[in-house]
N, C-alpha and C positions, 0 to 999 in steps of 0.2 A: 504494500500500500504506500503510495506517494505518501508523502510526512507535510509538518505544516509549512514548511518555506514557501513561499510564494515562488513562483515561478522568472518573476520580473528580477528576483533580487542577482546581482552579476557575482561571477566568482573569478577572478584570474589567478590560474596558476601558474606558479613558475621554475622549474624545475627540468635539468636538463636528461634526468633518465626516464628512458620511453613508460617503463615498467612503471613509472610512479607516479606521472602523471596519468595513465589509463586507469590505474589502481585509484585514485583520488575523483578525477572527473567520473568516473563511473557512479562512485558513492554519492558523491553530491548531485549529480544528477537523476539518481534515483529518489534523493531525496528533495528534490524540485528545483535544485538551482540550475541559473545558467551558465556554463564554464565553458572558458576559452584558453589553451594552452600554451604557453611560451617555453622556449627550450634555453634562453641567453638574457643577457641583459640588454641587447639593441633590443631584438625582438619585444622583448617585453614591455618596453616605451613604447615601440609603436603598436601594438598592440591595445596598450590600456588608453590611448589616446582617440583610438574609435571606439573601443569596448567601454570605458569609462566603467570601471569595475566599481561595484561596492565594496568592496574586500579582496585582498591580493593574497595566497597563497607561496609563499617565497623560498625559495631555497638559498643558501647563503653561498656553495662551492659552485660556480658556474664556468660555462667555458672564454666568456669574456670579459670578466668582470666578477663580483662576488652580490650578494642579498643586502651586505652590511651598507655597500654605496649606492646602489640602487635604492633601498628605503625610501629614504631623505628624497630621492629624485622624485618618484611616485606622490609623497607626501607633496611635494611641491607642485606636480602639473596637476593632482587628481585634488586637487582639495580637502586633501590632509587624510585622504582613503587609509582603512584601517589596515595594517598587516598581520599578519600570522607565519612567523618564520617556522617553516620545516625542515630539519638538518639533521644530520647526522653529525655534530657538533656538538657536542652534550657537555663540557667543559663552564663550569661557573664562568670562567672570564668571557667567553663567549657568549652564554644569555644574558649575561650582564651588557655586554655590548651592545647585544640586538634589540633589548629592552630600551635600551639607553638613546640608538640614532633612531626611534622611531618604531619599534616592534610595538603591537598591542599585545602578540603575546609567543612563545616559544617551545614548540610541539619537536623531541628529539625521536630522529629513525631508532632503532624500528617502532611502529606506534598502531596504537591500534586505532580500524577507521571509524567505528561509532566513536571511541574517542576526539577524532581529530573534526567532525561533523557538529559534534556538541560547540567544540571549542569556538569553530566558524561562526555556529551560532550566539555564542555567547558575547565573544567579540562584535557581532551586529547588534548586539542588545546595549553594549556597553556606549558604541560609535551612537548610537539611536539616543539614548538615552543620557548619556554623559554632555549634554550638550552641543553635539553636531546642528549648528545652527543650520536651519531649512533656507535660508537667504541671507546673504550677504547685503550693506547697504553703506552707500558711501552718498551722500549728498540726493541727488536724484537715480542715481546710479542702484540698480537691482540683480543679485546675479544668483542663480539657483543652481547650486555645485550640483547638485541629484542630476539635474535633466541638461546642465549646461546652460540654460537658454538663460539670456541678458538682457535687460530690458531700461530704459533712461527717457524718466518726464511719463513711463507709460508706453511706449512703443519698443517693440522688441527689437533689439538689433543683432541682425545677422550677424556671425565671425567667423573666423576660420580658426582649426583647434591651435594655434599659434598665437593669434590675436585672443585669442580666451584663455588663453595663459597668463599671456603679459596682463593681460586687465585684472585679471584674479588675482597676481601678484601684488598690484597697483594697491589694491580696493584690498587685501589684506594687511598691508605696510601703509595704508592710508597716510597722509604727512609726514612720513617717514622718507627722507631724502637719498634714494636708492643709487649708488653706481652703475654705469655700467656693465662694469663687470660681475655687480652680485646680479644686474637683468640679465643677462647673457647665461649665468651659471645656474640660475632659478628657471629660467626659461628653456633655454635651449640645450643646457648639462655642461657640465666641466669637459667634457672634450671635445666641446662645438670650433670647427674648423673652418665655419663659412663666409661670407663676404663681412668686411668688419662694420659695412654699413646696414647691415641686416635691421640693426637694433633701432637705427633712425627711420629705416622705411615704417617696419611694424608703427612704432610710434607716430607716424605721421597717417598711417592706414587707422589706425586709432581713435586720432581727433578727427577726422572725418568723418568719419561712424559715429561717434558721441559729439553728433553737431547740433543737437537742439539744448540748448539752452550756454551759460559759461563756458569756458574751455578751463578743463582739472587737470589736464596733465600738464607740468610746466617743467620749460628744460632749467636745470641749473648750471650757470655754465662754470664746465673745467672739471662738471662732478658725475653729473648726472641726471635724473629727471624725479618727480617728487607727484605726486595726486593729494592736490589741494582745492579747495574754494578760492577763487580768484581773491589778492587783499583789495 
């Protein structure tokens, strides 16, 4: 018998052996989640970036990358999406770690799968209930991390999942006078290699999107750019 999960709610996991992602997606799908697979850490950005997981599945030994730095990335583009590290890792200094850049919580190999299905849920309860604001709100500015959708003065405004990064970053660090380079590292990940004016286009694709009413994003110069009320 399907169990109570809703069916809507998303699961990404991430995990580079075949065996343990079919072993995991199976169970959670039997018990009404929607799961979608990653084997690396590129993949798994791009992945949860159309997926927009409610909860991330993580393994920490990966082939490009490890769970520990990927975290914090996740937490960053998905709007602060809960995790559940699964490892074979079982070392105090290591759940210590994964608790610490962002784990909600830390399931070691071997494990059992009504255990690790509780846990998922449990973590959803906690994300749900702990405060996971349902809307984000910065002046007229409206942004619903669940569904993505953005909305300023009342009209939704369309973005591309780049542009609803940057904005979500913006609209979380509200007033907060951002670098460069913390945009570039929040946004695009610490081993973004691409044009260095990237960060000025979005920005500028930005305010023209958010053109009805004041303009909030201001550049500072020599530093960086800052989401304020005009003074």
């Amino acid at each position: 018998m399907i169990g109570t999960a809703r069916p809507a709610t998303r699961v990404l996991v991430v995990d580079d052996e075949q065996a343990i992602t079919e072993l995991v997606s199976m169970a959670l799908r039997y018990e009404g989640f929607d799961v979608v697979c990653a084997a690396s850490v590129a993949e798994a950005l791009t992945v949860a970036d159309r997926f927009t997981p409610h909860v991330v599945v993580l393994d920490v030994m990966l082939p490009d990358g490890d769970g520990f730095s990927l975290a914090p990335k996740l937490h960053a583009r998905q709007g602060g999406v809960p995790v559940l590290f699964l490892t074979a890792r079982d070392s105090d200094e290591d759940k210590i770690r994964g608790l610490t850049l962002g784990g909600d919580d830390y399931l070691t190999k071997p494990f059992s799968v009504g255990e690790l299905v509780a846990r998922v849920r449990a973590v959803l309860r906690r994300a749900g209930s702990a405060g996971a604001v349902e809307r984000l709100v910065f002046a007229d500015v409206e942004i619903d991390p669940r569904t993505r959708e953005v909305h300023r003065a009342g009209r939704f405004v369309e973005l591309t999942d780049t542009e609803y990064r940057l904005l979500h970053y913006f609209v979380v660090n509200a007033r907060v006078v951002l670098t460069r380079q913390q945009l570039l590292d929040h946004v695009w990940g610490q081993d973004f290699a691409g044009e260095a004016g990237n960060l000025e286009t979005y920005v500028s694709y930005l305010r023209r999107k958010l053109d009805d009413g004041p303009r909030l994003i201001h550049t500072v110069r020599g530093v960086g750019y800052v989401m304020r009320l005009p003074r």
